[in-house]
N, C-alpha and C positions, 0 to 999 in steps of 0.2 A: 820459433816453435819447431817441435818435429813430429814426422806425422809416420803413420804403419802403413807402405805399399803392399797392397794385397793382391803380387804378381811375381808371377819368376823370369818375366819378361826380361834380358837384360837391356832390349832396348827401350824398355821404359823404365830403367834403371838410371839409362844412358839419359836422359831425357830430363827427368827429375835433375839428375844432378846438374845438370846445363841452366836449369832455373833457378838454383843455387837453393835446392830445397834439402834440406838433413831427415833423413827418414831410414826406418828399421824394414826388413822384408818378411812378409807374412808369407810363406807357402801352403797352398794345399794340396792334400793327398791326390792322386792320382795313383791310376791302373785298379786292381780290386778292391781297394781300400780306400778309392774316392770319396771326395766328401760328396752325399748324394744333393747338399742343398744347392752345389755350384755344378749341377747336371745341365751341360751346353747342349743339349740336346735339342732341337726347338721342335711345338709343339704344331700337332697335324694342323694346316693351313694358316702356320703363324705368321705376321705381317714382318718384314726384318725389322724393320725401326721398332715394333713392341718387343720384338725378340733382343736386339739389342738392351735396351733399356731394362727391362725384365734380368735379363742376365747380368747386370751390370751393376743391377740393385742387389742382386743376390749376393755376390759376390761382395760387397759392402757391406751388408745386415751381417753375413755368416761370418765375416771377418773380426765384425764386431764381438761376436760371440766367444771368437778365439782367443783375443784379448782377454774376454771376462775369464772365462776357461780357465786361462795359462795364469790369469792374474797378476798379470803385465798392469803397466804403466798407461792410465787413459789417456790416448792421444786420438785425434782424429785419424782415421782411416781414410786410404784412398783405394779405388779400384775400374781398373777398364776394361772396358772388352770391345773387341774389333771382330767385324763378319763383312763378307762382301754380299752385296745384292745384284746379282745378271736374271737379269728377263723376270722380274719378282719375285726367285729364288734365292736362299738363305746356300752362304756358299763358306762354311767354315777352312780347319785345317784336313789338309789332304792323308785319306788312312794310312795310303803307301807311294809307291814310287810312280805306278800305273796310272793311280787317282790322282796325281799333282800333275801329268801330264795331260791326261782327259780336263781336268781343269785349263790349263794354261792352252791348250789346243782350241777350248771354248771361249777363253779371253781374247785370244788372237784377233785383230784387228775389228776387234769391238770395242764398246764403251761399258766400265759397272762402275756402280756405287762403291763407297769403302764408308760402312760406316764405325765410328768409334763412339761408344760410349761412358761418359768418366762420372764417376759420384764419389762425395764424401760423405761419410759416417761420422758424426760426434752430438755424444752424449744424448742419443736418441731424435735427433735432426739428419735429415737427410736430405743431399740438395742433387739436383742431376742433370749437367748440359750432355746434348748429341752434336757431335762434328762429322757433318754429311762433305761430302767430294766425289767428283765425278774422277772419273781415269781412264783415257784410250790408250789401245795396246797400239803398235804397229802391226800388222804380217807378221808372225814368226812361223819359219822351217822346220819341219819335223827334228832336225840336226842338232836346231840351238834349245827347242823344249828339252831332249834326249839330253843335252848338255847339261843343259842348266839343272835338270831333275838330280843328274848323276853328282852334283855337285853338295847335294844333300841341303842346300839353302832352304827349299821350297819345304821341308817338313813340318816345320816348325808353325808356318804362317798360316794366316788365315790368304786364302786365295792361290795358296801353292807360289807366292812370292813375297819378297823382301824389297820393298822400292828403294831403300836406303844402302842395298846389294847389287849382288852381279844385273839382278831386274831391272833393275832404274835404265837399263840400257833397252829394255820394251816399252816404255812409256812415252806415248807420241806426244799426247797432252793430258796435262793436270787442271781442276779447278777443285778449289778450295785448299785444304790445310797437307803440306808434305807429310809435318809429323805426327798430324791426323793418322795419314795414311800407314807411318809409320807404329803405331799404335796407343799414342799419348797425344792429341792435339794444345799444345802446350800453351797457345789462348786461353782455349775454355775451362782447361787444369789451372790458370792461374787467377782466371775468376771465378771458378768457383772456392781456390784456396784463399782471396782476398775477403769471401762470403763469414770465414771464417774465421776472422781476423791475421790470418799471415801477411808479415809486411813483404813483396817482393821488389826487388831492383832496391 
């Protein structure tokens, strides 16, 4: 089976094809011509795990839609989204070079959440695991944040880092999923694709 990734994520590109799964890429607009239905914005005093989840279905349903739209071939959809939580705070991707270091300077030899959220769409069914993990930073020097920000890694991500990058060399300790952290935890992407009859391995 092949299913429609509703991401331009390349490393949940990278990820997908490690599970040996064949799938087409959904992109959504972004900058003024956003799709408003996959607005990451989260909502005044939202919880991150409903925030996660909420946004993770959106991005699933409106994907679905796209499909219809475009008139594409009905496959199941797939779609994640990743947000950090420090101190009960929703802590997405960083606006500029300033904010990814205010970020990474607040990670600094603390403990957050990563969490990822993954759901399939087919044919009006929708199923949806959360991959929680913890992550301690070590100490970092105003030197290696300046570094590491200048390196333009940190734009992209949510948390102003890449654990699977130059980052992974901040990470004192892990608990739960790497590729969680990485943006696809590829357990619960493959139970919930076995939910839908794909055969893996």
């Amino acid at each position: 089976m092949r299913l429609y990734l509703a991401s331009r994520s390349p490393r949940r590109r990278e990820l997908l094809a490690q599970m040996g799964i064949e799938f087409d890429t959904l992109v959504f607009r972004d900058g003024e011509r956003a799709d408003f239905e996959v607005d990451e914005t989260p909502h005044p005093g939202e919880d991150p795990v409903a925030y996660v989840e909420r946004v993770t279905r959106a991005k699933a349903e409106h994907s679905l839609e796209i499909v219809r739209g475009r008139h594409l071939a009905m496959r199941p959809v797939l779609a994640a989204d990743t947000t950090l939580e420090f101190d009960g705070q929703i802590i997405g991707k960083p606006a500029d070079a300033a904010d990814a270091a205010a970020i990474l300077r607040r990670l600094s030899g603390r403990t957050h959440r990563v969490l990822t959220g993954v759901a399939v769409d087919h044919l009006g069914r929708t199923e949806y695991l959360l991959s929680a993990s913890e992550v301690r930073f070590r100490r970092l020097d105003d030197d290696e944040i300046n570094h590491y920000v200048l390196s333009g890694e940190p734009m992209d991500k949510a948390g102003a880092y890449g654990i699977q990058g130059r980052a992974g060399m901040f990470v004192e300790h892990l608990s739960g999923s790497f590729t969680g952290v990485m943006g696809l935890p590829v357990c619960e992407t493959g139970e919930l694709l076995k939910r839908f009859g794909f055969r893996l391995l």
